[in-house]
C-alpha positions as CSV (number, residue, x, y, z in Angstrom):
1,X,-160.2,-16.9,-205.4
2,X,-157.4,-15.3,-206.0
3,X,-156.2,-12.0,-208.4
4,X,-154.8,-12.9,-211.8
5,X,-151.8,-10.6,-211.2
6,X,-150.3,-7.6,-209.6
7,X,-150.2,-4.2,-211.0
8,X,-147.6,-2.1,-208.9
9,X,-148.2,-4.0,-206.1
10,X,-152.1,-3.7,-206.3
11,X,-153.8,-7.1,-206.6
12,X,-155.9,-7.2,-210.4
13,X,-158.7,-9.5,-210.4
14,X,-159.6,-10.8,-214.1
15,X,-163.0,-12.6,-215.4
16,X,-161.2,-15.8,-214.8
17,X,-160.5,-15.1,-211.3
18,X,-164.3,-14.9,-210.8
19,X,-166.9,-16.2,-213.2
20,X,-167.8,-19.9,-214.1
21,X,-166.2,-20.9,-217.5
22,X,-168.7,-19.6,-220.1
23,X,-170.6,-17.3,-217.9
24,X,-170.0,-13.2,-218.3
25,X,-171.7,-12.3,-214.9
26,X,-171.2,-13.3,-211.2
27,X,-172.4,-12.4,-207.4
28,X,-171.6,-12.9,-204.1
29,X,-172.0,-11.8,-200.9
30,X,-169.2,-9.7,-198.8
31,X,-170.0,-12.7,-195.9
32,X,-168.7,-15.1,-198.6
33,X,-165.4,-14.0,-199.1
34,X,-164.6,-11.7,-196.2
35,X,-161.1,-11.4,-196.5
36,X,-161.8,-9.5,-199.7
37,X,-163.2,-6.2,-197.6
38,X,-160.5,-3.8,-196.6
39,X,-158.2,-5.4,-199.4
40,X,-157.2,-2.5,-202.2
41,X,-157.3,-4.0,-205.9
42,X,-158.8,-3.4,-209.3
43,X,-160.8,-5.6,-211.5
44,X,-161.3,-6.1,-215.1
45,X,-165.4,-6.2,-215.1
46,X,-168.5,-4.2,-214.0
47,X,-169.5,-4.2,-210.2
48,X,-172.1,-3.1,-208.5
49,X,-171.8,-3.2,-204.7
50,X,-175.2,-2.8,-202.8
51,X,-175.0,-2.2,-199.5
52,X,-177.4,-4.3,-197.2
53,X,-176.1,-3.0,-193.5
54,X,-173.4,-1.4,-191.7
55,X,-171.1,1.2,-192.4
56,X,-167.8,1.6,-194.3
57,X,-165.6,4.0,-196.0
58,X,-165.2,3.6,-200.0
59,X,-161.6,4.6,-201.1
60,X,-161.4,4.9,-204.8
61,X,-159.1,6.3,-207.3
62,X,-158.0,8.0,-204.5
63,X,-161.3,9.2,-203.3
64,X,-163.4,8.7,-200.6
65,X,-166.4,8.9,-198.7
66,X,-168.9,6.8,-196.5
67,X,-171.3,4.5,-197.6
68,X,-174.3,3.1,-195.0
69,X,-177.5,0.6,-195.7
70,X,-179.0,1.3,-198.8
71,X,-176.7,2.7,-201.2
72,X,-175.4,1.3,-204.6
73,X,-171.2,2.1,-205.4
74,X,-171.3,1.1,-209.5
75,X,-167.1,0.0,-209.9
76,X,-165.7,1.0,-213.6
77,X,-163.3,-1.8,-215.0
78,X,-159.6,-1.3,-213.7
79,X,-161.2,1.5,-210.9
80,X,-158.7,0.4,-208.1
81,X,-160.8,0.5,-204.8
82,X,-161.2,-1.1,-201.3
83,X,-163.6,-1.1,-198.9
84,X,-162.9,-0.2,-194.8
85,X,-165.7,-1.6,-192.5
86,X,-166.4,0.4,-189.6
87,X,-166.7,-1.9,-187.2
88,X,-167.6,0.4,-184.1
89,X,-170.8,1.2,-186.2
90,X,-172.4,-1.4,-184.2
91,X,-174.0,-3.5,-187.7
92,X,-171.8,-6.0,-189.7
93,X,-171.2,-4.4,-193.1
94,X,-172.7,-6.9,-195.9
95,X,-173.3,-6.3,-199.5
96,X,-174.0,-8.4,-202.3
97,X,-171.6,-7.8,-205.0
98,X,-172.7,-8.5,-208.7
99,X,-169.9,-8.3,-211.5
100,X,-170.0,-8.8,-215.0
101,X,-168.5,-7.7,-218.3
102,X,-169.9,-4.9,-221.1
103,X,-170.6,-7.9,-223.5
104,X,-173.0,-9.5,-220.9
105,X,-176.3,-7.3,-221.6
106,X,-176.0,-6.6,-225.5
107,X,-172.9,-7.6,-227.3
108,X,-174.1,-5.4,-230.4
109,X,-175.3,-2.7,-228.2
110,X,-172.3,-1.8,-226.0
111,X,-168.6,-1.9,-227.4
112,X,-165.0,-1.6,-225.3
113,X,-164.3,-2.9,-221.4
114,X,-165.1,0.9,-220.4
115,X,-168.3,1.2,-218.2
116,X,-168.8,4.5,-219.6
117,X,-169.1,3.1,-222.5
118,X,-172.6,2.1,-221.5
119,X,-173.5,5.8,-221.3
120,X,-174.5,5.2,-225.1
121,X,-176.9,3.1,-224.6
122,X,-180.5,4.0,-223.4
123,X,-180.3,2.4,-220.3
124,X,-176.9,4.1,-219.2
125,X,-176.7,7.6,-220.6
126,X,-177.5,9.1,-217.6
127,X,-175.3,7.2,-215.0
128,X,-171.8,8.9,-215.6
129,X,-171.9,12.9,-215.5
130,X,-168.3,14.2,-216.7
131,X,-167.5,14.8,-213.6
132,X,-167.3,12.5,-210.9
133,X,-169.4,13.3,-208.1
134,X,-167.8,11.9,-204.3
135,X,-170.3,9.5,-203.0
136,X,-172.4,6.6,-203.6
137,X,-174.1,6.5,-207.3
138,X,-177.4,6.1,-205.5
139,X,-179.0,6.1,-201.9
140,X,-182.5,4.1,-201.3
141,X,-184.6,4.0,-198.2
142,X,-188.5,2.4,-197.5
143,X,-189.7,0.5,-200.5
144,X,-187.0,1.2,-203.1
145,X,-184.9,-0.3,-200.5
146,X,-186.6,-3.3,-200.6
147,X,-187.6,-3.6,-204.7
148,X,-183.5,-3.3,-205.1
149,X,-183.0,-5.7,-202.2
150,X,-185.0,-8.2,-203.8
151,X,-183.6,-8.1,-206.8
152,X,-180.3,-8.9,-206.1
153,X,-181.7,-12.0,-203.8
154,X,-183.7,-13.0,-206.7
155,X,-180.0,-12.9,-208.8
156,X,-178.4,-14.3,-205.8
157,X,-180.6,-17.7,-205.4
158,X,-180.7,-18.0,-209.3
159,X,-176.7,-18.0,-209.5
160,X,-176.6,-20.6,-206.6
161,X,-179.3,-23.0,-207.5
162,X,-177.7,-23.6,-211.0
163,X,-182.0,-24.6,-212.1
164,X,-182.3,-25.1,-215.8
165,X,-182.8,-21.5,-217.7
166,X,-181.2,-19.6,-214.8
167,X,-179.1,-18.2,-217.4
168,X,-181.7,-16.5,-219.1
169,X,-183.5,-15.5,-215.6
170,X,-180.6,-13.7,-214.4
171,X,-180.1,-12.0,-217.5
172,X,-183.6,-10.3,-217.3
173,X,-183.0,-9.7,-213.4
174,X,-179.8,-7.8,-214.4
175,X,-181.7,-5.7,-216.9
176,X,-184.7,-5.4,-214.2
177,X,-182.1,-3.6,-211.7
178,X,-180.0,-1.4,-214.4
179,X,-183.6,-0.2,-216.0
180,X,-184.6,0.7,-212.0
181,X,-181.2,2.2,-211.4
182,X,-181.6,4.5,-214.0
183,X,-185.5,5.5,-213.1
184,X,-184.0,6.1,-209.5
185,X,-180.8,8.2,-210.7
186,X,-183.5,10.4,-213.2
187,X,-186.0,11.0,-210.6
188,X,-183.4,11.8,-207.7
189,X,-181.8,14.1,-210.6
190,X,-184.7,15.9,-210.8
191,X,-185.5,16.7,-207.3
192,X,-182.0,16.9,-206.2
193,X,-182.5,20.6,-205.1
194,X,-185.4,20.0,-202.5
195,X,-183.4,16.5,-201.4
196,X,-180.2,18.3,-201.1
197,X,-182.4,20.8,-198.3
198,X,-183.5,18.1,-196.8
199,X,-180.1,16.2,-196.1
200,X,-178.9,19.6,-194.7
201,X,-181.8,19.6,-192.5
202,X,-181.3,16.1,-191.2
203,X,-177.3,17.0,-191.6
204,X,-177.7,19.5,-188.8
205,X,-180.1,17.3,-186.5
206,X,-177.0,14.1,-187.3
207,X,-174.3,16.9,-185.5
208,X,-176.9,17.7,-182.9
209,X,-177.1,14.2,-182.1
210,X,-173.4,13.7,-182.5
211,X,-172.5,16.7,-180.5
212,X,-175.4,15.9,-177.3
213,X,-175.4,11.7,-177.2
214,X,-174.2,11.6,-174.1
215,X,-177.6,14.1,-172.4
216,X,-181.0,13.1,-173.0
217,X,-182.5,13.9,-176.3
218,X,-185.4,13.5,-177.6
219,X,-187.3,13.9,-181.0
220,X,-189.1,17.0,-179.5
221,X,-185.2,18.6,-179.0
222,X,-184.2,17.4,-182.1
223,X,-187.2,19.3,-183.7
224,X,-187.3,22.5,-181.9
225,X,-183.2,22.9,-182.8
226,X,-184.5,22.6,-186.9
227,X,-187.7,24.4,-186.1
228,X,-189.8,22.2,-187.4
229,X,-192.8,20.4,-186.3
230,X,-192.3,17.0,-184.5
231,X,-194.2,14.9,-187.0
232,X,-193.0,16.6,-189.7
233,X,-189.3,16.4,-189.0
234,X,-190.1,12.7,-187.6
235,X,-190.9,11.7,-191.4
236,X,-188.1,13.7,-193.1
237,X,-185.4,12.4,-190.9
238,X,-186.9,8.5,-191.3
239,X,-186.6,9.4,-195.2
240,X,-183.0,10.4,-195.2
241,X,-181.5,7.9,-192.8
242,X,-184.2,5.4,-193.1
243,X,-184.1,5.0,-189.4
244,X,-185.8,6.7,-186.4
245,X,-184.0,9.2,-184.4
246,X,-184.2,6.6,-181.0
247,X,-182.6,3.9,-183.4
248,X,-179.8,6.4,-184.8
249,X,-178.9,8.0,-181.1
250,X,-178.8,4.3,-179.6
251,X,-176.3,3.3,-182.5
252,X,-174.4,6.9,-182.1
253,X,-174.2,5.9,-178.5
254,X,-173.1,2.5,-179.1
255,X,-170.7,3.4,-181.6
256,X,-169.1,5.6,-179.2
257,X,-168.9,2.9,-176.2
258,X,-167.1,0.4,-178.3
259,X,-164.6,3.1,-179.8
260,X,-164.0,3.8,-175.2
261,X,-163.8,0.1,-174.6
262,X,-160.7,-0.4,-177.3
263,X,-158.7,3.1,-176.3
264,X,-159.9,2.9,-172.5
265,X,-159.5,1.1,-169.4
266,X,-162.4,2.8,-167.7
267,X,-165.1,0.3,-166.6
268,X,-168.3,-0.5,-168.1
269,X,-170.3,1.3,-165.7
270,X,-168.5,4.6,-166.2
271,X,-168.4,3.9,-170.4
272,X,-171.9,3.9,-170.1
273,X,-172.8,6.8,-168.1
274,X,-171.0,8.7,-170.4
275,X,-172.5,7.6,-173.7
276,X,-176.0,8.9,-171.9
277,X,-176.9,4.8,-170.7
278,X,-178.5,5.6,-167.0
279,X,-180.1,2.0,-166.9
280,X,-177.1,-0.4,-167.1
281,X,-179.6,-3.3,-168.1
282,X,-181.0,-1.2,-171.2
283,X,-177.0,-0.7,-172.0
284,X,-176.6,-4.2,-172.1
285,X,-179.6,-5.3,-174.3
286,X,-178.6,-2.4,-176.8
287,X,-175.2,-3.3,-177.0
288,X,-175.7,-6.9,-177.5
289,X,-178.5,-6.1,-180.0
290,X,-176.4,-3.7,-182.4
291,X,-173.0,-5.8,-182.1
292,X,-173.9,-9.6,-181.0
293,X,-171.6,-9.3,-177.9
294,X,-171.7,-7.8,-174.6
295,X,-169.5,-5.2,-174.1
296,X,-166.9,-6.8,-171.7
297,X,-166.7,-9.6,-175.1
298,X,-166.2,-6.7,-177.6
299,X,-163.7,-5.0,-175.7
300,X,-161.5,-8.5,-175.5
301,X,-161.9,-9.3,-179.1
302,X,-160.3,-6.1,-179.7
303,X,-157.8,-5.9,-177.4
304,X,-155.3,-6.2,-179.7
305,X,-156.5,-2.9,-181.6
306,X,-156.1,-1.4,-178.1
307,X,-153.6,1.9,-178.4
C-alpha cells in the first residue's frame, strides 16, 4: 500500500490507499505491514491504534510520549504521526489498527472529515477535551484489557473472512468498542484524582526499580520504600502496569542488557552481572523468553546499530 501523495515531504495516506472499493472502514495489524511503524505520515480517516504488546514512543503533531500494552492512541484525520518501537523493551510492539471515515457510523449523525466533529454526537462528546492532553486517550489493564482485545479480534477475523453480512457485523463491533471507549474514558474521568495517586505511587516504585536493577529487590523493598503494605502495594502496582514487579524488574533488566550488548564489547558474563543476573542459566532463559534470541544472537543482529 502505498500513500496517495506527499504533503511537504510527509507521505498522506487517502481512503483509496486503504479500504476495499465500497467499504468506509478497514484493520490490520502492525505485523502485516511493518514497514509502516517508524514511518511519519498523515491520513485522511479515523484510526484507532490499540496496542497489544511492547513498547514505543507516539510522536504527533509534534508531541510525544510512550505508549505500552494496553493503551488506545485515537488518530484525528490529517494528525501527521509515527510510531518508534522500542526495540530493547524486550516484547515486539503489535497493534491492531482499525481506520475508517466520519460517514461510516451515521452519515446523518456526524458531518465533516474532523474527528472532533464526533464530539456532537452522544457517543463522542466526551472524547476530545479543548485541550489536548499528552498521552494515550485511554490505558486498560485485567479484564478491560481483554473485552477491548476481543473486540478488535472479533473485527479483525470478520474483515478477513469476507462471510456473508460481515458488513453489518463489523458495523455493530465498531459501535460495540466506541460505546466501551466512552464508558471507560467517563469512569476513568471520574476517578482520575485517586488514579493519578496511584500512578505516582507506582511512578516512584518504576524509578526505584530503574534506579536499583542491577541489586536484588524484592517486593518487600519495593513496599517498605512506598510504605505500604506488601499485599496491598502488590495489587496497586499489578493495576497500573498490569504486570508483577518480578515480571517488570526482569524486563527493566533485560532492557538494559540488550541496550550494553549494542554500545558494548563487554562479554555476556560481565553484561549480566551487572544487570543483577547471578545465575547465567536464568539470564539466558529470560533473555530468550522476552526477546526470542539469546543474547550473543541479539547483539549480532544489531551490530550494525552498534556506536
Amino acid at each position: 500500500m502505498k500513500p496517495e501523495y506527499y504533503e511537504n515531504g510527509v507521505p498522506v495516506f487517502t481512503k483509496d490507499s486503504f479500504f476495499r472499493p465500497g467499504e468506509h472502514v478497514y484493520i490490520h495489524k502492525s505485523t502485516d505491514f511493518s514497514e509502516f511503524v517508524g514511518v511519519v505520515h498523515k491520513h485522511e480517516f479515523i484510526e484507532f491504534v490499540y496496542i497489544m504488546s511492547g513498547k514505543a514512543n507516539h510522536v504527533i503533531n509534534n508531541l510525544e510520549y510512550t505508549v505500552m500494552q494496553g493503551d488506545l492512541v485515537i488518530i484525528n484525520y490529517d494528525a501527521t504521526h509515527v510510531f518508534y518501537e522500542d526495540k530493547s523493551f524486550g516484547e515486539p510492539f503489535v497493534t491492531y489498527d482499525l481506520m475508517f471515515t466520519p460517514d461510516y457510523l451515521d452519515v446523518g449523525l456526524i458531518r465533516g472529515n474532523n474527528f472532533n466533529s464526533l464530539a456532537s454526537s452522544f457517543l463522542f462528546y466526551s472524547l476530545f477535551p479543548e485541550k489536548q492532553s499528552i498521552g494515550p486517550d485511554l490505558h486498560l489493564s485485567g479484564t478491560h484489557f481483554n473485552i477491548f482485545g476481543e473486540l478488535f479480534d472479533k473485527i479483525y477475523f470478520e474483515f478477513i473472512k469476507k462471510q456473508k453480512g460481515y458488513v453489518e457485523i463489523m458495523r455493530a463491533y465498531v459501535v460495540e468498542l466506541i460505546i466501551q471507549i466512552y464508558r471507560q474514558i467517563e469512569t476513568s474521568s471520574s476517578a482520575s484524582s485517586s488514579r493519578h495517586k496511584h500512578e505516582e505511587i507506582v511512578n516512584r516504585a518504576l524509578k526505584y526499580l530503574y534506579d536499583h536493577y542491577q541489586t536484588h529487590v524484592t517486593l518487600e523493598d519495593l513496599a517498605a520504600q512506598i510504605f505500604l503494605s506488601k499485599d496491598y502495594f502488590s495489587r496497586l502496582f499489578r493495576e497500573i502496569t498490569g504486570k508483577p514487579v518480578s515480571m517488570l524488574l526482569q524486563q527493566i533488566r533485560v532492557e538494559e542488557a540488550c541496550k550494553m550488548l549494542i554500545s558494548t564489547d563487554r562479554t555476556i558474563l560481565d553484561i549480566a552481572s551487572e544487570c543483577g543476573y547471578q545465575d547465567i542459566k536464568f539470564f539466558y532463559i529470560t533473555f530468550r523468553k522476552q526477546t526470542g534470541m539469546t543474547p550473543g544472537e541479539y547483539r549480532k543482529a544489531n551490530q550494525q546499530f552498534a556506536i
